[in-house]
N, CA, C and O atoms as a DFTB+ gen file, in Angstrom:
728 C
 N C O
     1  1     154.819     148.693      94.050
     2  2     155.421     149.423      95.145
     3  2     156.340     148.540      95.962
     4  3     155.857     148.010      96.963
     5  1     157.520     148.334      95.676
     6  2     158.607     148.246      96.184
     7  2     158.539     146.184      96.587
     8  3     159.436     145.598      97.195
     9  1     157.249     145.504      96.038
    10  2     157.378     144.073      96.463
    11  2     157.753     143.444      95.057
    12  3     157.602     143.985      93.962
    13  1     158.370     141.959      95.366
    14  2     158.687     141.131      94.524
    15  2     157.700     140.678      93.583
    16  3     156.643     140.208      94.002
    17  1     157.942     140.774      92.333
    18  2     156.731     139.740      91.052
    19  2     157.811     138.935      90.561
    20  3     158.973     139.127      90.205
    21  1     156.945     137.870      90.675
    22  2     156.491     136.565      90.098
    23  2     156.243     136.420      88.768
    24  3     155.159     136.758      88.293
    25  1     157.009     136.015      88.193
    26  2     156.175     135.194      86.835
    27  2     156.623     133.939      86.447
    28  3     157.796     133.573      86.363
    29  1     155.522     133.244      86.195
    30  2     155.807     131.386      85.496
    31  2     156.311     131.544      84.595
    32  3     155.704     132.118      83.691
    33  1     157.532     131.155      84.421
    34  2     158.036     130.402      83.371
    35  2     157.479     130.104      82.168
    36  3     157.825     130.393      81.023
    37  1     156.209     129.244      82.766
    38  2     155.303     128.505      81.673
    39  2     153.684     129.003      82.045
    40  3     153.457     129.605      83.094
    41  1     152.689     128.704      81.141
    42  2     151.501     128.868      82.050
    43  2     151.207     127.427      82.687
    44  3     151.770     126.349      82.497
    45  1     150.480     127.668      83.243
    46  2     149.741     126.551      84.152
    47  2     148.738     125.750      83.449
    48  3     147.896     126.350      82.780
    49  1     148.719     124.560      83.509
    50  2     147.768     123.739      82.777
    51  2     147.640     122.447      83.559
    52  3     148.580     121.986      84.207
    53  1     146.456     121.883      83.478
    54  2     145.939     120.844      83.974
    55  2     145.082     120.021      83.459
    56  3     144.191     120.675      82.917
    57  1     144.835     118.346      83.317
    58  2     144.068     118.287      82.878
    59  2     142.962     117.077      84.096
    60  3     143.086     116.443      85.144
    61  1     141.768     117.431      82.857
    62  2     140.725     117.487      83.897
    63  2     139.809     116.170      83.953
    64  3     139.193     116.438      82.921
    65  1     139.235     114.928      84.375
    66  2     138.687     113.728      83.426
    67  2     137.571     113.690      84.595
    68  3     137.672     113.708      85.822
    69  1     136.406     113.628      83.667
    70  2     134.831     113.119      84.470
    71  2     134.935     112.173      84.268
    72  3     135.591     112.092      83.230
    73  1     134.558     110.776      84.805
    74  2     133.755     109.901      85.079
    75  2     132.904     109.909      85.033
    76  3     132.269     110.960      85.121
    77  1     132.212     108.457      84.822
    78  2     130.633     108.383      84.860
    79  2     130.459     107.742      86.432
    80  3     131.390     107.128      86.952
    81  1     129.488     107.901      86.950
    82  2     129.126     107.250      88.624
    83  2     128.297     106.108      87.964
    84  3     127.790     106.028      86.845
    85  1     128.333     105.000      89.336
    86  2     127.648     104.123      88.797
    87  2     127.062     103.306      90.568
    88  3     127.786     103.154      91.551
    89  1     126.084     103.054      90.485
    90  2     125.454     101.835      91.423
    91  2     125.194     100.807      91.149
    92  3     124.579     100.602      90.102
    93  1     125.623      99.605      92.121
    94  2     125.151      98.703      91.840
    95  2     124.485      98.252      92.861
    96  3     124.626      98.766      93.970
    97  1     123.440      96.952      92.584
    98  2     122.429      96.296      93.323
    99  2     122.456      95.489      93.305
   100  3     122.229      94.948      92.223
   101  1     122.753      94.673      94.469
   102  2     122.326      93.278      94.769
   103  2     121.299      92.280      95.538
   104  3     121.468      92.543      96.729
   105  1     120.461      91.411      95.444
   106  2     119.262      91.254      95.924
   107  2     119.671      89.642      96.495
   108  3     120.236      88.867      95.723
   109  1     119.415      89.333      97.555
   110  2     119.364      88.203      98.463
   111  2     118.349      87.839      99.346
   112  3     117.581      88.745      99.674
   113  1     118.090      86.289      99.991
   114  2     116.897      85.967     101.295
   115  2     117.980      84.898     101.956
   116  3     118.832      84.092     101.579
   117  1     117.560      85.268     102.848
   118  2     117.921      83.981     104.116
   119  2     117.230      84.277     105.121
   120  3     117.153      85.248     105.874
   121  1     116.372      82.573     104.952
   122  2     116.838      81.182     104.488
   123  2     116.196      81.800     102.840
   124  3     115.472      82.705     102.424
   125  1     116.999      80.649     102.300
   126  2     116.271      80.353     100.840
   127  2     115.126      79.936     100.587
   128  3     114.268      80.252      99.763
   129  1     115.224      78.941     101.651
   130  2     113.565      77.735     102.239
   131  2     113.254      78.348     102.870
   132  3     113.941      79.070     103.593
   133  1     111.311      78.218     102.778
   134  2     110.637      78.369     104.084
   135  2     110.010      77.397     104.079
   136  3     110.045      76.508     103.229
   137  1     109.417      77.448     104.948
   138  2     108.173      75.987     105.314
   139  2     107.281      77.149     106.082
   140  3     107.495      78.037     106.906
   141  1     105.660      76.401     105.008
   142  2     104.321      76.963     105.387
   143  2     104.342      78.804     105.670
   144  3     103.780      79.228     106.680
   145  1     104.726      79.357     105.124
   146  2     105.041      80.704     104.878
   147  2     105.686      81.483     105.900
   148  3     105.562      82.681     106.157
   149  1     106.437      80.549     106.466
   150  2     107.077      81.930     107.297
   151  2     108.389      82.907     106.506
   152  3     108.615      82.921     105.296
   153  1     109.040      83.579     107.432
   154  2     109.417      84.966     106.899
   155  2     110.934      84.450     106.918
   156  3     111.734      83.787     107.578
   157  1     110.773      85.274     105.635
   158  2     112.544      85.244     105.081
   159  2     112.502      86.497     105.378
   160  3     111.538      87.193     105.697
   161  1     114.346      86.929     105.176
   162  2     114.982      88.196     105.619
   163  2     115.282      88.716     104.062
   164  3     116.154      88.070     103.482
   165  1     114.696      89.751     103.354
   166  2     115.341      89.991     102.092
   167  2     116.105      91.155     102.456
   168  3     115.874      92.137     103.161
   169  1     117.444      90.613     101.520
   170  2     118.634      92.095     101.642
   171  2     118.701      92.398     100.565
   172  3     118.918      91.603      99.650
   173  1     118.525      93.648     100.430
   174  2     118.990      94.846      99.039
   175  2     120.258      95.616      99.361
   176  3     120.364      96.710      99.916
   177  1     121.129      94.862      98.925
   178  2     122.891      95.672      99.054
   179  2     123.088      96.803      98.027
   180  3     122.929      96.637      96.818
   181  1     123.398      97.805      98.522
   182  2     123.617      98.741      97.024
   183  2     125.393      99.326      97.108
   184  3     126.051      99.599      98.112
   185  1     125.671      99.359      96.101
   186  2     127.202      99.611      96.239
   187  2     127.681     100.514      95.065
   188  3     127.422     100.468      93.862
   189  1     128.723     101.629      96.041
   190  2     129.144     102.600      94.846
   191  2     130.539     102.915      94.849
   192  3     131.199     103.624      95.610
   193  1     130.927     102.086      93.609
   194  2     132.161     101.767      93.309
   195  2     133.355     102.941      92.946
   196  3     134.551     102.732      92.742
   197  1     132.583     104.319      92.933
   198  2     133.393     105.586      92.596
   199  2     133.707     106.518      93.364
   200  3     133.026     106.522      94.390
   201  1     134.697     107.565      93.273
   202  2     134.911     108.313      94.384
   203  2     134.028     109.698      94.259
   204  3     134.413     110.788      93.838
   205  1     132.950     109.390      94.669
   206  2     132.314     110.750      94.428
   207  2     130.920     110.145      95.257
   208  3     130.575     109.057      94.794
   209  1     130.136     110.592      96.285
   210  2     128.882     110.271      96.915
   211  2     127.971     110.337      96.131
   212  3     127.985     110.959      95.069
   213  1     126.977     109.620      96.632
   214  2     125.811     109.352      95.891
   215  2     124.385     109.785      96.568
   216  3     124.314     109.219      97.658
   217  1     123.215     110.588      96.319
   218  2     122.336     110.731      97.028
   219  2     121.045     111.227      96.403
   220  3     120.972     111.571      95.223
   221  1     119.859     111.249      97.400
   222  2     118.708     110.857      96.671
   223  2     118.681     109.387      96.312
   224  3     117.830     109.163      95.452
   225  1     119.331     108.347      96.694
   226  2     118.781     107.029      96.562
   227  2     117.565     106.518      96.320
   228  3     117.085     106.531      97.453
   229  1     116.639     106.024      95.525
   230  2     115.324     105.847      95.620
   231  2     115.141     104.543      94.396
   232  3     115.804     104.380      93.372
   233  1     113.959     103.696      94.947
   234  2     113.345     103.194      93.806
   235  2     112.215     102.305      94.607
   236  3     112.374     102.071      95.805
   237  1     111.014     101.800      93.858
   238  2     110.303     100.988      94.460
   239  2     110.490      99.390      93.836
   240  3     110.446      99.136      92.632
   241  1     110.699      98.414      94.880
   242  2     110.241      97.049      94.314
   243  2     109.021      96.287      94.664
   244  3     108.558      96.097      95.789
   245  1     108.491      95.806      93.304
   246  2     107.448      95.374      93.242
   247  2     107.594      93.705      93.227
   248  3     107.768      93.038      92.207
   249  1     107.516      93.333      94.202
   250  2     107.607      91.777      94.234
   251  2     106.249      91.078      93.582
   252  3     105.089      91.388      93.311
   253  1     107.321      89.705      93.490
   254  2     105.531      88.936      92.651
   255  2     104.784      88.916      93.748
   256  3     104.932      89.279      94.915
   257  1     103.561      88.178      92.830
   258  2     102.240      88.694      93.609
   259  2     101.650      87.870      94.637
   260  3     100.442      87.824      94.869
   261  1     102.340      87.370      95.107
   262  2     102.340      86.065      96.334
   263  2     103.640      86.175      97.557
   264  3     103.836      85.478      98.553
   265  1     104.280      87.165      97.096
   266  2     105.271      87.385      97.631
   267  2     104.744      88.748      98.601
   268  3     104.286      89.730      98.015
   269  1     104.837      88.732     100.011
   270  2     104.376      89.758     100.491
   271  2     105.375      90.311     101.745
   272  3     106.404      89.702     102.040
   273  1     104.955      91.498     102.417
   274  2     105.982      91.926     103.282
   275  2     105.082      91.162     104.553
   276  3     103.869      90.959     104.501
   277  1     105.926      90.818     105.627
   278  2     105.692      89.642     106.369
   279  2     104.907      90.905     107.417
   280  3     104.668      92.071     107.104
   281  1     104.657      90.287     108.575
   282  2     104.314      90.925     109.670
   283  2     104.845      90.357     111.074
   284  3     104.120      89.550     111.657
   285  1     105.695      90.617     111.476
   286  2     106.208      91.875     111.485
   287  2     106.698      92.416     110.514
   288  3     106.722      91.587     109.604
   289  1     107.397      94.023     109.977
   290  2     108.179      93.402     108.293
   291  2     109.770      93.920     108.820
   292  3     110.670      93.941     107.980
   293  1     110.018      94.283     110.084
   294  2     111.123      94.831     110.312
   295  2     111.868      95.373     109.185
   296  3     112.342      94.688     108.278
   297  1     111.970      97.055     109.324
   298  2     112.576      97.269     108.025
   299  2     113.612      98.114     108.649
   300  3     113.425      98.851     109.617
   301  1     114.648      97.955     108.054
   302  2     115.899      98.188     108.564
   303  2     117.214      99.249     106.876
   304  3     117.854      99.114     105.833
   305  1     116.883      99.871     107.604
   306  2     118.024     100.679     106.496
   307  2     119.295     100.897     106.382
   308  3     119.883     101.384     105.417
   309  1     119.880     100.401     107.739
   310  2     121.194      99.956     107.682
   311  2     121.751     101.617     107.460
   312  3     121.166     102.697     107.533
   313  1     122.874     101.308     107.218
   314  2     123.807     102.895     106.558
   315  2     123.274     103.178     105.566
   316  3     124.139     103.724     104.882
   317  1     122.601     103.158     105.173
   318  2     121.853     103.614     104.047
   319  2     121.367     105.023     103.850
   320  3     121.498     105.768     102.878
   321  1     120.690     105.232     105.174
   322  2     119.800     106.322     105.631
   323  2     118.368     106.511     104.903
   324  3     118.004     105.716     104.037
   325  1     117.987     107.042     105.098
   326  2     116.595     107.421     103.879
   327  2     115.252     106.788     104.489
   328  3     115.334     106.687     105.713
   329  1     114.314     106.438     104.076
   330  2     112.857     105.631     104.657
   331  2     112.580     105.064     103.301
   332  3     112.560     105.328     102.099
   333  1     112.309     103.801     104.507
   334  2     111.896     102.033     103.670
   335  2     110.255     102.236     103.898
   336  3     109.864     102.576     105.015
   337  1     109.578     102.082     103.125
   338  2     108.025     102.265     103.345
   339  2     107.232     100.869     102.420
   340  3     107.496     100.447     101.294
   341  1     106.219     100.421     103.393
   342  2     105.764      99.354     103.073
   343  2     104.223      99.034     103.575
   344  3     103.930      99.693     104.573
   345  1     103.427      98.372     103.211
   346  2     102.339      97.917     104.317
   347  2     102.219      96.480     104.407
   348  3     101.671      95.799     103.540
   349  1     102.661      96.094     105.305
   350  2     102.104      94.372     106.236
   351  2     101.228      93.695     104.929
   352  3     100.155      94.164     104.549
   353  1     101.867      92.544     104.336
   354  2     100.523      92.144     103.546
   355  2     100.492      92.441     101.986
   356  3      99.746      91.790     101.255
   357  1     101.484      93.638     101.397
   358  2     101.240      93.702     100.267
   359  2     102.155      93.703      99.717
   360  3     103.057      93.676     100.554
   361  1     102.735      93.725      98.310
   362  2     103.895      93.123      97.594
   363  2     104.375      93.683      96.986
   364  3     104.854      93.299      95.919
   365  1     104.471      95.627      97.768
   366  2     105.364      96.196      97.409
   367  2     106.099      97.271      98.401
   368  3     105.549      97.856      99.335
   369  1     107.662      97.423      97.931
   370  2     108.570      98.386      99.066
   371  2     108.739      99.730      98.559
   372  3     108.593      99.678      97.338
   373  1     109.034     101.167      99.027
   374  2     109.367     102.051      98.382
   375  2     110.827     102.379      99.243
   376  3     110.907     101.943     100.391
   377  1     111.829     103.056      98.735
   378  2     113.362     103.293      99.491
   379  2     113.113     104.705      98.672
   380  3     112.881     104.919      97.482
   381  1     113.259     105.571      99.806
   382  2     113.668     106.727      99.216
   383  2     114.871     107.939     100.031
   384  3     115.304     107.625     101.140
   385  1     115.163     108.789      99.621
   386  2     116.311     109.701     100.218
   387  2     117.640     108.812     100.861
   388  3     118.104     109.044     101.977
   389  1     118.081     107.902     100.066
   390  2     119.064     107.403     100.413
   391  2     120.357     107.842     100.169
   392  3     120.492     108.440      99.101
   393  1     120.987     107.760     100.609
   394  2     122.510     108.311     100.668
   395  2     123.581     107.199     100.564
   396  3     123.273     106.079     100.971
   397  1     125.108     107.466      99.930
   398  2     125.786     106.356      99.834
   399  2     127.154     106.975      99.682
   400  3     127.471     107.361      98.557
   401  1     128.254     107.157     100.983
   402  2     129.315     108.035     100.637
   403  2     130.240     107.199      99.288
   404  3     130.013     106.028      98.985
   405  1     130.757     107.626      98.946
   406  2     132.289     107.154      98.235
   407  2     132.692     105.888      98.186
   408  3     132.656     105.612      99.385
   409  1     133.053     104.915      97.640
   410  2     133.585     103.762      97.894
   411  2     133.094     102.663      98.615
   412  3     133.645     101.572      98.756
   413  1     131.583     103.186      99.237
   414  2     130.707     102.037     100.063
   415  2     129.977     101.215      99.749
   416  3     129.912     100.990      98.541
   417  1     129.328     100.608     100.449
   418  2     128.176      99.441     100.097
   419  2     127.635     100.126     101.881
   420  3     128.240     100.539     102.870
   421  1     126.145      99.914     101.483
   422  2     124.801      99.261     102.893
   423  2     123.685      98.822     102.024
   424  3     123.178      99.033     100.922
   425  1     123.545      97.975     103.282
   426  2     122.184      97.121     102.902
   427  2     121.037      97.590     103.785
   428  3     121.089      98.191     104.858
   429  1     119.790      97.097     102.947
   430  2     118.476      97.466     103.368
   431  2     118.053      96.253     103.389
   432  3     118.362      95.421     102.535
   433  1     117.051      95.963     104.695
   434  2     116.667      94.476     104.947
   435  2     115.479      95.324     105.227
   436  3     115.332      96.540     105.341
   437  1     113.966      93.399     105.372
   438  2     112.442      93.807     105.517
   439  2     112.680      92.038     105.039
   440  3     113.450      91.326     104.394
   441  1     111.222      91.957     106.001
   442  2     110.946      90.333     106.522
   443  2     110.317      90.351     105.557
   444  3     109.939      91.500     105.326
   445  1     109.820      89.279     104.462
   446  2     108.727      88.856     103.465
   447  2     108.674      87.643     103.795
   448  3     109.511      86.943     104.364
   449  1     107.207      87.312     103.254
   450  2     107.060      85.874     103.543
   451  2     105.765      85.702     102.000
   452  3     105.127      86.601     101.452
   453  1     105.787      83.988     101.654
   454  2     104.923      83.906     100.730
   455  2     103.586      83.235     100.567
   456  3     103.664      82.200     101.230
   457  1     102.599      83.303     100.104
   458  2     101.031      82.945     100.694
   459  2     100.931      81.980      99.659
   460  3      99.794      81.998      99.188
   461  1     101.767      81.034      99.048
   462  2     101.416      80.116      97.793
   463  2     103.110      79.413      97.744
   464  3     104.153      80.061      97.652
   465  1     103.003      78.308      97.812
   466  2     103.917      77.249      97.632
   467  2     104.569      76.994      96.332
   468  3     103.936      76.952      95.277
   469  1     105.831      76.825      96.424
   470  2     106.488      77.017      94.980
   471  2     108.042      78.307      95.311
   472  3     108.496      78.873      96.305
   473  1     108.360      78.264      93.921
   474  2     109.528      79.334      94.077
   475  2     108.931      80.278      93.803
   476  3     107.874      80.041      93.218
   477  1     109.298      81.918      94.089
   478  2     109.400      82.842      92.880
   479  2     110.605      83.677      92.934
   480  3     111.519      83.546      93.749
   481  1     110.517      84.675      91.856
   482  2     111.599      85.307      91.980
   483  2     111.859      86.613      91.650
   484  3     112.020      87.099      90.531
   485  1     111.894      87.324      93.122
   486  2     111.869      89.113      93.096
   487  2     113.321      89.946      92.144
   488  3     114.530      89.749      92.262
   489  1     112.415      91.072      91.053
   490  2     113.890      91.617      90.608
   491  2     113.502      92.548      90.836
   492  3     112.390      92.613      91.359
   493  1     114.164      93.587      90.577
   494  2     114.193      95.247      90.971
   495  2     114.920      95.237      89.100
   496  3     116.024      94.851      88.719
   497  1     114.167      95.618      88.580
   498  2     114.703      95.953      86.855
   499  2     115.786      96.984      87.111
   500  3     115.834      97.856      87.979
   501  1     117.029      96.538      85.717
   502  2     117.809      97.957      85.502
   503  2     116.934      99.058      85.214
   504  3     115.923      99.137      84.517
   505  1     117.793     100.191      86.169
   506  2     117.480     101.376      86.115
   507  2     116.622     101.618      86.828
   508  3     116.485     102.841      86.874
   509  1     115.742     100.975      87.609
   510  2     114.909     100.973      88.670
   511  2     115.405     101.780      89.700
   512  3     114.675     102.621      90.224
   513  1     116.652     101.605      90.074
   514  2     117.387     102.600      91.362
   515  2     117.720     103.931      91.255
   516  3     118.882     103.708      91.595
   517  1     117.713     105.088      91.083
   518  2     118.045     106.356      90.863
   519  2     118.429     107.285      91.899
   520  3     117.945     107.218      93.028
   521  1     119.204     108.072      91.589
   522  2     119.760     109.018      92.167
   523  2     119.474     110.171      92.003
   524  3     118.589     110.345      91.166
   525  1     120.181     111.733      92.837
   526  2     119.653     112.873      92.470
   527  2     121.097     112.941      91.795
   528  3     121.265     114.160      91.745
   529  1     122.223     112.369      91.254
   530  2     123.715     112.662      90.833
   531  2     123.205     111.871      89.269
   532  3     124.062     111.601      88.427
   533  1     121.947     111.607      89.071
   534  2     121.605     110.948      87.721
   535  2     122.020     109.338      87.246
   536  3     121.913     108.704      86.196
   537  1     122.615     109.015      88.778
   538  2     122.902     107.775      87.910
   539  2     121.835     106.477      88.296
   540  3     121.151     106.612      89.311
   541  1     121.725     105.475      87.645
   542  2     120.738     104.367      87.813
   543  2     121.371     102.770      88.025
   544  3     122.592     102.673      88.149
   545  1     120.919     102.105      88.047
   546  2     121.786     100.646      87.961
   547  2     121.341     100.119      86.315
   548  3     120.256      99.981      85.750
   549  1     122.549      99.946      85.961
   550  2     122.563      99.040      84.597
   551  2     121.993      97.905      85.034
   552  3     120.905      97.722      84.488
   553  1     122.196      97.345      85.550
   554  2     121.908      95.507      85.685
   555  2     120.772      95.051      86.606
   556  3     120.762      95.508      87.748
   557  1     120.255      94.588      86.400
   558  2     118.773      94.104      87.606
   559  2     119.399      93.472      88.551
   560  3     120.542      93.014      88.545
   561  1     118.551      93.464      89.424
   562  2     119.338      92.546      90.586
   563  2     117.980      91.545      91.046
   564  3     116.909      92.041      91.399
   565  1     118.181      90.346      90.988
   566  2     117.189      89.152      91.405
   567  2     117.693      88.326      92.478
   568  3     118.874      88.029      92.660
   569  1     116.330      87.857      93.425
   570  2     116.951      86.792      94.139
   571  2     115.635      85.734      94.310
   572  3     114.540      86.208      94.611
   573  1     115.773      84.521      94.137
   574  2     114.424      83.528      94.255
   575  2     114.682      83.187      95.702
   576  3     115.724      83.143      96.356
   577  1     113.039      82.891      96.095
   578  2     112.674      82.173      97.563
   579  2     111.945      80.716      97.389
   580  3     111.455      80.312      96.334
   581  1     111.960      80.306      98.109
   582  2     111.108      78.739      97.607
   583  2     110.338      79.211      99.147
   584  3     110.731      79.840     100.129
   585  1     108.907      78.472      98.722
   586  2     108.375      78.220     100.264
   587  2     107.625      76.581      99.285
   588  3     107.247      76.308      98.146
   589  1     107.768      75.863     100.686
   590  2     107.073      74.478     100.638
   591  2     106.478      74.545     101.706
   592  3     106.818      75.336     102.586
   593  1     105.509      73.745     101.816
   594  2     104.108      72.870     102.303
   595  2     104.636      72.678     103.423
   596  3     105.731      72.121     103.338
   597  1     104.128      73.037     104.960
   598  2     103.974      72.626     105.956
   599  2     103.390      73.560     107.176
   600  3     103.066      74.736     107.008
   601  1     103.332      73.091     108.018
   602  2     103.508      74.538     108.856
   603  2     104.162      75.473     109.601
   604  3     105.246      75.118     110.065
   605  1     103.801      76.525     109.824
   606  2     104.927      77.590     110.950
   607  2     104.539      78.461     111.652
   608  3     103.426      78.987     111.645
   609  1     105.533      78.707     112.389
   610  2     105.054      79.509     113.966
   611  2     105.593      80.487     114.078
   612  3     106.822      80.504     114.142
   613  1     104.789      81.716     114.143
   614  2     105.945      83.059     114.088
   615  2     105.322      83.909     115.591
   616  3     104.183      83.734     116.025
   617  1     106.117      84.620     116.075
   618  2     105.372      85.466     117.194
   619  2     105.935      86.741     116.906
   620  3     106.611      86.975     115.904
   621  1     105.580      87.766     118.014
   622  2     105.802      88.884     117.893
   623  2     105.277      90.031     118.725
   624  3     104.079      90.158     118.469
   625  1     105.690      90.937     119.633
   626  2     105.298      91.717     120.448
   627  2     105.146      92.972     120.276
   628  3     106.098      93.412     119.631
   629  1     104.433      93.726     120.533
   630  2     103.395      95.081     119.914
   631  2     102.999      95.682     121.392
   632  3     102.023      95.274     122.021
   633  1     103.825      96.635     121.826
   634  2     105.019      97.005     121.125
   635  2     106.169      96.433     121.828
   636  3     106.213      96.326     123.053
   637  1     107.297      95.991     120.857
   638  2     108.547      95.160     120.761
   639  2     109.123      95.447     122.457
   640  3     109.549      94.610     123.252
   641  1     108.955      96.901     122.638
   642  2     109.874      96.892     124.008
   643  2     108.797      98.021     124.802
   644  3     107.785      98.576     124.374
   645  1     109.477      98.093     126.127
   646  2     107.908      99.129     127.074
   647  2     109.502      99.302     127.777
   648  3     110.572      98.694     127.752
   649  1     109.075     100.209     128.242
   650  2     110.250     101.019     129.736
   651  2     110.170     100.158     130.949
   652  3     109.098      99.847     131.469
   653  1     111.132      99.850     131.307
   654  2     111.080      99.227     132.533
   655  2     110.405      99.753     134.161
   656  3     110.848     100.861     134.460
   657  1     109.771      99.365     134.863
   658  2     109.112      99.960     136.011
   659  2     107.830     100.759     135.949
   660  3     107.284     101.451     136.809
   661  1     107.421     100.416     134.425
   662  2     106.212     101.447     134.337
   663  2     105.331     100.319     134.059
   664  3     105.415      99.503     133.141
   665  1     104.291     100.420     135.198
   666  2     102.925      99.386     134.528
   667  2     102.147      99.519     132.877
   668  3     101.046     100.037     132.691
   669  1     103.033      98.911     131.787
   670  2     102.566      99.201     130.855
   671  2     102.684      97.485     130.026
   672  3     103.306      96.468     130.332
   673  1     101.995      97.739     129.178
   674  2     101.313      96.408     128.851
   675  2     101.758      95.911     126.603
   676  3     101.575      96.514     125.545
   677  1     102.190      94.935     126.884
   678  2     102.495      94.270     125.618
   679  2     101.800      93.345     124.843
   680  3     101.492      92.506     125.689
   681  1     101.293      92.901     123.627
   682  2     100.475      92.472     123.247
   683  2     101.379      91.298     122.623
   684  3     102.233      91.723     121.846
   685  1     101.362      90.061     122.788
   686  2     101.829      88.880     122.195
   687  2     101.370      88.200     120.956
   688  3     101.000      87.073     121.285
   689  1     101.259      88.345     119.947
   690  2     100.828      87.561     118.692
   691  2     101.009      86.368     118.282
   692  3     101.141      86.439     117.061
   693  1     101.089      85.290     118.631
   694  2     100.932      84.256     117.826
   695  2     100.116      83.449     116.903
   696  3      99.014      83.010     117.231
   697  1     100.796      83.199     115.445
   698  2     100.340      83.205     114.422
   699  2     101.228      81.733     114.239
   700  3     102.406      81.421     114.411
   701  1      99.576      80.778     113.645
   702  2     100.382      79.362     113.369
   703  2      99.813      79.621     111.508
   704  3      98.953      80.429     111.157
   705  1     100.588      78.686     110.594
   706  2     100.025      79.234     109.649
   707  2     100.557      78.009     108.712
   708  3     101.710      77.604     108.862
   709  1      99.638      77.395     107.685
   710  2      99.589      75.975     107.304
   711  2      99.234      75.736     105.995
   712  3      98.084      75.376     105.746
   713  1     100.430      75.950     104.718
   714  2     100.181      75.970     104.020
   715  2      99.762      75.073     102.587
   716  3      99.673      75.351     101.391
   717  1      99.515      73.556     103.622
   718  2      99.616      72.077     103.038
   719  2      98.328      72.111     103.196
   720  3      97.618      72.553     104.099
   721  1      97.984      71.294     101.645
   722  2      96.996      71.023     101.111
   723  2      96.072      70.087     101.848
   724  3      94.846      70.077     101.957
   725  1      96.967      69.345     102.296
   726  2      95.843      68.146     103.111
   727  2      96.066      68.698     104.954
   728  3      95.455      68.117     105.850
């Protein structure tokens, strides 16, 4: 009825290419050294090198068996988002519902410290990391800690902060801790 048509020339065509997604993981401590078990900072960097988000983040690491989450264990998820779950004392982490837009990296940190002198060395195995987009990490990611012989002093307040002007009360911890033989 009385309007203009259109027609292409040609048809329309496009073409179309999937990719595969991919994560990667990287595992670090600082310090490298401890003396008499105090607490290193371990970072789990995860990074996603494609343009497409990533989510459902999850995996558990099982550190060796001397290797434990410190106390305090401050766990910190950074941009990450999701919950770091752990208990004080035992030598393993769970990360789950994590998220990771496009083109990013965040890291997940948690204090560990070790109850036996010597190196060891925490990996998170390929494929250990998973997603709800199906993808996993090809490559393990490891990082060694050394603790040597001496002693150390850690403190810590429970709870960390109170409101100001309110008679309320903080509990101070100090923990000396001596891991030399003689």
């Amino acid at each position: 009825p009385g309007g203009l048509r259109v027609h292409p020339a040609a048809p329309a065509t496009a073409n179309l290419t999937i990719g595969n997604l991919h994560i990667n993981v990287n595992k670090a401590f600082n310090p490298l050294l401890v003396y008499g078990g105090s607490a290193s900072t371990m970072s789990i960097k995860l990074s996603n090198p494609d343009n497409a988000p990533l989510t459902g983040i999850e995996f558990t690491d099982t550190m060796p068996t001397d290797m434990v989450i410190a106390n305090p264990p401050n766990f910190n998820t950074g941009t990450c988002g999701g919950t770091l779950s752990g208990v004080v004392g035992s030598n393993s982490i769970t990360f789950s519902d994590g998220s990771l837009p496009a083109a990013t990296t965040c890291t997940i940190t948690l204090s560990v410290t070790m109850l036996t002198n010597g190196n060891l060395t925490n990996t998170i195995p390929a494929g250990a990391v998973t997603t709800f987009n199906g993808v996993s990490n090809t490559q393990p990611a490891q990082a060694s800690l050394t603790n040597l012989p001496g002693a150390s002093v850690s403190k810590y307040f429970s709870p960390s902060t109170i409101p100001a002007g309110l008679d309320q009360h903080s509990l101070l911890t100090i923990t000396i801790q001596n891991t030399s033989t003689t």
